[in-house]
C-alpha positions in Angstrom: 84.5 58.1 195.1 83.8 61.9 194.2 80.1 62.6 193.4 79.3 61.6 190.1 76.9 62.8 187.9 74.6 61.7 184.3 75.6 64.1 181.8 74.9 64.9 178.0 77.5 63.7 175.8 78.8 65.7 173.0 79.9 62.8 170.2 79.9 62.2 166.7 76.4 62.2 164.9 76.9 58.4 163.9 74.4 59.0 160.9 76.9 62.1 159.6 80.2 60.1 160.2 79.4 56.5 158.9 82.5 55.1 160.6 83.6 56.5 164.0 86.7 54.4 163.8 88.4 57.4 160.8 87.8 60.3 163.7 88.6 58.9 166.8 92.4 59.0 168.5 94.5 57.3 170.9 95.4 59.8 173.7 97.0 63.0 172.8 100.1 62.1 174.5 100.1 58.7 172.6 100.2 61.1 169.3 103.7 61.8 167.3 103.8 63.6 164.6 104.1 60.2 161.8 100.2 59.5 163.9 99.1 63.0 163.7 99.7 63.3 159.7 98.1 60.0 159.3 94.6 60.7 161.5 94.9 64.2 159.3 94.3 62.5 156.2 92.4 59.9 157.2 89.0 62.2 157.8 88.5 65.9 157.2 86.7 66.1 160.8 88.9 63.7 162.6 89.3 64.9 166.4 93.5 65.2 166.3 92.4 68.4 164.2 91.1 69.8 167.8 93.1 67.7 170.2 96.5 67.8 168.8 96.4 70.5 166.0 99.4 71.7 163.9 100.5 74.8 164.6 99.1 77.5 162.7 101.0 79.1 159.8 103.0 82.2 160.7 102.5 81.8 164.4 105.6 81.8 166.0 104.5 81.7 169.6 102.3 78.5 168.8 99.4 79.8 170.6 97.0 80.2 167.5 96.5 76.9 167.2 94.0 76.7 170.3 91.9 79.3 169.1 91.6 77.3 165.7 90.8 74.5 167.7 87.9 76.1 169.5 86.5 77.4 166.2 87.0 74.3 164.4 84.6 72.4 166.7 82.1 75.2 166.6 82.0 74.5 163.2 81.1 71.1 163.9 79.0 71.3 166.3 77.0 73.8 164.0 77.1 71.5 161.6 75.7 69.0 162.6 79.1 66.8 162.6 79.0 66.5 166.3 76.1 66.6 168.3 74.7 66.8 171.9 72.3 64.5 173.5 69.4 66.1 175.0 68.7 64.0 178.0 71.5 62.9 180.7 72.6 59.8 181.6 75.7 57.5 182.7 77.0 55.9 179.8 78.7 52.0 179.6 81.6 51.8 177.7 83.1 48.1 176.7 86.5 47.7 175.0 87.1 44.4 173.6 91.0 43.7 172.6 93.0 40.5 172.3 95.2 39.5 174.8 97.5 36.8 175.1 96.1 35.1 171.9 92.3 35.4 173.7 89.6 38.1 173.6 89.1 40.2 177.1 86.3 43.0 177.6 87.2 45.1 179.8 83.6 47.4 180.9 83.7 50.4 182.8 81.0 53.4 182.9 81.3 57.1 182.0 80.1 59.8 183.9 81.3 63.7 185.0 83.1 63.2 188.2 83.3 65.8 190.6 86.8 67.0 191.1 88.7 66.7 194.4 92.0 67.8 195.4 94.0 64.6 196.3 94.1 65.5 200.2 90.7 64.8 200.1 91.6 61.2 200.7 88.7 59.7 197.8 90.5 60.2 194.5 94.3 59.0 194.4 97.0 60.1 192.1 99.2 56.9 191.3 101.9 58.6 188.8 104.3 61.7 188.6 103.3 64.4 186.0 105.2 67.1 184.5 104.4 71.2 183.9 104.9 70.5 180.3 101.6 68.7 179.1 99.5 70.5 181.5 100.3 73.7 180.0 98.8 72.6 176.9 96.2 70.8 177.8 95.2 73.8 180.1 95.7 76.3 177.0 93.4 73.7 175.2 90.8 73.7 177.8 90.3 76.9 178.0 90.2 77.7 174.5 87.5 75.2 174.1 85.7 74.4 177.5 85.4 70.7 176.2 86.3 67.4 177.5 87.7 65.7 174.5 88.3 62.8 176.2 88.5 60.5 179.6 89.9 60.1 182.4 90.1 56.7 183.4 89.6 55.6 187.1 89.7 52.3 189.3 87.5 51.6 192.1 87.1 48.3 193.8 84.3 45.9 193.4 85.0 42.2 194.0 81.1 41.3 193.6 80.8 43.8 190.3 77.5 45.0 191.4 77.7 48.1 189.3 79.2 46.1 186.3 75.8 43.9 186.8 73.4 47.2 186.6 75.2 48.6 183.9 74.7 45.2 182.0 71.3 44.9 182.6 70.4 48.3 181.3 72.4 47.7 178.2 72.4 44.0 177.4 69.6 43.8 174.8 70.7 46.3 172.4 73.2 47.6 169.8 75.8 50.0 171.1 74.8 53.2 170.3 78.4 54.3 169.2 81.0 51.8 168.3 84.6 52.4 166.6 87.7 50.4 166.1 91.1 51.8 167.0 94.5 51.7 165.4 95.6 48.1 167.2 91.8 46.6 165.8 90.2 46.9 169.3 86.8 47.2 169.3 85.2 50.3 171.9 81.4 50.3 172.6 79.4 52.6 173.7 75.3 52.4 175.5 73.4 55.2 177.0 72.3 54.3 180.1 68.4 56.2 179.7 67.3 54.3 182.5 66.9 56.7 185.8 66.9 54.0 187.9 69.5 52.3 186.6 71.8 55.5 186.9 70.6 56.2 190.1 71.8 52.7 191.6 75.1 53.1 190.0 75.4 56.7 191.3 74.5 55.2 194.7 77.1 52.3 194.6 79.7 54.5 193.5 79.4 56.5 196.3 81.4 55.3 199.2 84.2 53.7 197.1 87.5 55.5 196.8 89.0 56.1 193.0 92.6 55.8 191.9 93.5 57.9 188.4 95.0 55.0 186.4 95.3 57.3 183.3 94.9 60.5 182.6 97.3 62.8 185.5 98.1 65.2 183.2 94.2 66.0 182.3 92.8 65.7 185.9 95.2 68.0 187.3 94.7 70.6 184.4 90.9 70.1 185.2 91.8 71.6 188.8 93.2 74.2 187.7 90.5 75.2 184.9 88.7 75.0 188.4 90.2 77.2 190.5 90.2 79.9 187.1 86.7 80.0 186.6 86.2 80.4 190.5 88.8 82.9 190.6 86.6 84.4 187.6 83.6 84.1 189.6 81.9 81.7 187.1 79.1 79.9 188.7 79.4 76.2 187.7 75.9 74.7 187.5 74.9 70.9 186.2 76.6 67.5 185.4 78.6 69.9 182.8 80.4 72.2 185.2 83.8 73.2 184.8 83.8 71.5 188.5 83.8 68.6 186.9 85.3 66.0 184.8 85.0 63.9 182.2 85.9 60.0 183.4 85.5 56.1 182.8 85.6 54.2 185.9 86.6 50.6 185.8 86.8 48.2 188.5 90.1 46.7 189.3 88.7 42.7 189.8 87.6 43.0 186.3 89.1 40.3 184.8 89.0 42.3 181.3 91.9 44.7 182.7 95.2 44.3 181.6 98.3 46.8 182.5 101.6 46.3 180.2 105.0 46.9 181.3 107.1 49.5 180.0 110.7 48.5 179.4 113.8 50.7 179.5 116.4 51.0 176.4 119.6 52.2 177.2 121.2 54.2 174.5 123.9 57.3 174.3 126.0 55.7 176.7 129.6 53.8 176.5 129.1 49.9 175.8 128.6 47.9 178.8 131.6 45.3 179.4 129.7 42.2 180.0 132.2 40.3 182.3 132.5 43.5 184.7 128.9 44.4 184.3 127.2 41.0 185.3 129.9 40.6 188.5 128.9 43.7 189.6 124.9 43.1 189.6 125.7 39.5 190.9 126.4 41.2 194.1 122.8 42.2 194.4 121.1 39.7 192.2 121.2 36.4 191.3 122.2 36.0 188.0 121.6 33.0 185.4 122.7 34.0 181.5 121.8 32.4 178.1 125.1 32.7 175.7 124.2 32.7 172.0 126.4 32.5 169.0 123.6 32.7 166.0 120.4 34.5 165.5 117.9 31.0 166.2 120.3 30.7 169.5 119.3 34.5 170.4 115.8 33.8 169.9 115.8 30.5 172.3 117.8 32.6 174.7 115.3 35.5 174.8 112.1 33.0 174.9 113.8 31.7 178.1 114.8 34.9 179.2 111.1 36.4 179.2 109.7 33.1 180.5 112.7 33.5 184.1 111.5 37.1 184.6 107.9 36.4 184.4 108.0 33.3 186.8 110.9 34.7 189.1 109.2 37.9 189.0 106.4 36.4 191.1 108.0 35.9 194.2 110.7 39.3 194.3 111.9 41.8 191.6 113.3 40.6 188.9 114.1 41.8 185.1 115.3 40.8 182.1 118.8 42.1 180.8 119.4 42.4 176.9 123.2 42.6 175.9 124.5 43.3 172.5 126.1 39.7 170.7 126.5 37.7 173.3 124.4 37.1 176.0 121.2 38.2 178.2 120.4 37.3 181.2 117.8 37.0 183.9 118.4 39.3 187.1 116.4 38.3 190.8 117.2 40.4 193.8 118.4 37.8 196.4 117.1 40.1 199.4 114.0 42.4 198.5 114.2 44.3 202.0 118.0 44.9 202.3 117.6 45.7 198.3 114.8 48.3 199.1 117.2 49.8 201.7 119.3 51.2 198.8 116.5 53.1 197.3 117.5 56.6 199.6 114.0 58.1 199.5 111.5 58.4 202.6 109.2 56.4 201.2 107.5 53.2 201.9 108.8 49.9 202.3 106.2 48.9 198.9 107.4 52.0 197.1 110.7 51.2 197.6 110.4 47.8 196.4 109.0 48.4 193.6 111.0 46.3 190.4 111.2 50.1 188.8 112.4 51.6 192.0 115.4 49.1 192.4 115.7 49.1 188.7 116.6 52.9 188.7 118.0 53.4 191.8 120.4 50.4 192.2 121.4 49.8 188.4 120.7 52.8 186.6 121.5 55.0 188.7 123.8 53.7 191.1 126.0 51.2 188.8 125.5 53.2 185.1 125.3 56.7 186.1 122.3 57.6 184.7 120.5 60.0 186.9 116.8 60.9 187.9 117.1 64.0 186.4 118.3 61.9 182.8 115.2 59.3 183.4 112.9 62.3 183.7 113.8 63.9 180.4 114.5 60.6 179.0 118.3 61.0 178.3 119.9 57.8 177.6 116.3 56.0 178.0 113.8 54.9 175.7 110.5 53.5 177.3 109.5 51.1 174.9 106.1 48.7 175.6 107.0 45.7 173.5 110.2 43.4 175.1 110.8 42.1 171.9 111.2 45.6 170.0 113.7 46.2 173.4 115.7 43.2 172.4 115.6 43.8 168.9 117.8 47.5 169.5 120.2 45.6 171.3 120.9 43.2 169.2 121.0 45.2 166.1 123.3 47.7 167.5 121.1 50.9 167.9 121.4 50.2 171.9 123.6 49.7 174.5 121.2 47.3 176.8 117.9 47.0 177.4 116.2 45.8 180.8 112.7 44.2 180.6 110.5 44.8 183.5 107.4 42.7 184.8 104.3 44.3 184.7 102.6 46.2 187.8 100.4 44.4 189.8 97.1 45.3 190.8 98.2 45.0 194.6 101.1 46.7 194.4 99.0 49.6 193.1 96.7 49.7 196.4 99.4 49.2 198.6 101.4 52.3 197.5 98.5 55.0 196.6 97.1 54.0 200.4 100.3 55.4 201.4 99.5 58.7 199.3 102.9 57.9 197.4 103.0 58.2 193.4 104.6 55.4 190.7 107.6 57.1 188.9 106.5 57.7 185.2 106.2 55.3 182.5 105.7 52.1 185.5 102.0 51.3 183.9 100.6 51.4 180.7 96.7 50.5 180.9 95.6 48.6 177.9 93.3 49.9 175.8 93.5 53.6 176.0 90.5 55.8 176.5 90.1 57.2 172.8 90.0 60.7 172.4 86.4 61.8 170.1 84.6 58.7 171.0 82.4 60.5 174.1 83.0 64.0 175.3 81.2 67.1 177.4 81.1 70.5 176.7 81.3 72.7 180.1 78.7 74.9 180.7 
């Protein structure tokens, strides 16, 4: 792991703003515009006015809207709206959602994390990015010289050591922030005041390797603030250097972590003829359908459906395959190895495997024509989180088909970033997000 470092939050003064829960924002990237105009009039001083501002009136370029950005939270911070603790320290950060029809916590700890490039070989990239939102984020940045919100890391801990110091510094009192977020999850946050305490998590930290689960686009924008203000000959000094970065760590045995899959909606494209279509992928896969003639049969079919791709999906790749009026059907590759071989990349065996890998290679690409260079810009794919809203498009008619993925494991993850490779976009979706507002650090 990168050094990390105590630091002095920036936050909402909780005595000012009553209830954190009407400022703070999932991701920026999690933001349309029906979200923005909703966290705009939900609180005058909510943090989508800085972190995903409107553009300005009359500015045709769009670039105003940073500056405003920057002077709207000076005008916080003067008054008094957001405020700056005076002494450092690490800070523990709970998120407590339901899952599965049971509660999870999942804990992690914030800190200022000292950037590395990724050849340094201790923090991993695990996902593609695109130039796009690390333009912005960058014009942001340097407009403001804040971290508005986290990036959020995964280190290994079977024992949870750290997990048991942060606990024990933080057990017998309140939160010190706490705010609920637009899905009712519950986010906690305790300064850790206790030197000691931070020093033995700093310590611990220390020779464990991190892998960015979330947050690509803001790390790499953070290296390249970096290499500005040296090329500037700004001398970064303290936990609050621009050679740093705002991040959560959580360990990956934490039983409180939970990743989502992101299925794939086919639209835009010719229907698929279902006879033709499911001989073809039998070649590859072994195939088992569910036929339905009525809505209650659909719904039995795509209980059973789910239920096959989850249990199949233990032992090779396997999805789910939504098909307008008729049928769906469960697809298992027979051979994962000779399967892999038609992913034409010089990659790993494990990255090549990979359900999403096959998924895009063999039947998107190969079999429907759909290319990289489509998936990328999101032609002809949607990426949609829940299976049954996937369904649901198919069967109403607004989509084509709709294939439903298994979620990626936690192995799978180390196996492919020790390779140095990179997931393909939209393969994990970490649940909770980091919420944008709730802690952040202004660069000095």
């Amino acid at each position: 792991m990168p050094e990390i470092h105590p630091f002095r939050a920036l936050h909402y003064d909780a005595a000012r703003v009553k209830d954190l829960s009407k400022v703070v924002a999932q991701p920026y990237d999690k933001v349309d515009d029906r979200l923005r105009e909703e966290y705009y009039a939900r609180h005058p001083n909510h943090i989508v006015r800085v972190d995903k501002r409107k553009e300005e009136p009359g500015d045709e370029t769009g670039e105003k809207k940073y500056g405003a950005a920057a002077a709207t939270l000076e005008e916080w911070i003067r008054g008094g709206i957001l405020v700056e603790d005076p002494e450092p320290g690490l800070y523990a950060i709970h998120q407590t959602y339901t899952f599965e029809g049971a509660k999870r916590t999942r804990k992690g700890v914030c800190a200022m994390v000292r950037l590395e490039d990724y050849d340094s070989g201790r923090i991993h990239p695990h996902e593609e990015t695109h130039a796009g939102p690390k333009i912005d984020r960058l014009k942001l940045l340097r407009a403001t010289a804040i971290h508005l919100g986290h990036i959020f890391l995964l280190y290994s801990d079977p024992a949870g050591e750290i997990a048991k110091v942060s606990d024990a510094a933080t057990s017998a009192r309140p939160p010190d922030l706490r705010a609920v977020d637009d899905f009712g999850e519950e986010h906690a946050a305790w300064r850790i005041g206790d030197s000691d305490a931070n020093r033995q998590i700093v310590e611990a930290m220390e020779p464990r390797e991190a892998i960015i689960a979330d947050g690509h686009h803001r790390y790499e924008t953070a290296l390249a603030y970096r290499r500005e203000c040296a090329a500037a000959g700004r001398r970064g000094a303290g936990a609050e250097s621009y050679e740093n970065v705002l991040a959560t760590f959580v360990n990956m045995d934490d039983p409180g972590l939970t990743c989502f899959p992101t299925h794939r909606v086919i639209r835009d494209r010719p229907p698929v003829n279902r006879e033709a279509f499911l001989e073809k992928l039998s070649g590859i896969f072994d195939v088992k359908t569910w036929t339905f003639a009525n809505p209650l049969d659909e719904r039995r079919a795509r209980a059973e459906m789910f239920e096959a791709v989850r249990t199949d999906g233990k032992d090779s790749p396997a999805f789910g395959l939504a098909l307008p009026s008729v049928a769906h059907a469960r697809l298992r590759v027979r051979d994962t190895s000779s399967t892999a071989g038609r992913v034409a990349a010089p990659r790993s065996i494990d990255w090549r495997s990979l359900d999403v890998n096959i998924l895009h290679t063999v039947i998107l690409e190969g079999m429907m024509g759909i290319t990289p260079d489509d998936t990328a810009h999101e032609r002809f794919v949607d990426y949609v989180r829940s299976a049954d809203e996937a369904v649901d498009r198919v069967v109403s008619g607004r989509a084509v088909c709709a294939f439903i993925v298994n979620p990626v494991r936690m192995e799978q993850i180390r196996r492919v970033v020790r390779h140095g490779e990179r997931f393909p976009q939209k393969s994990t979706d970490f649940y909770p997000k980091m919420l944008s507002g709730f802690l952040m650090c202004r660069l000095r």
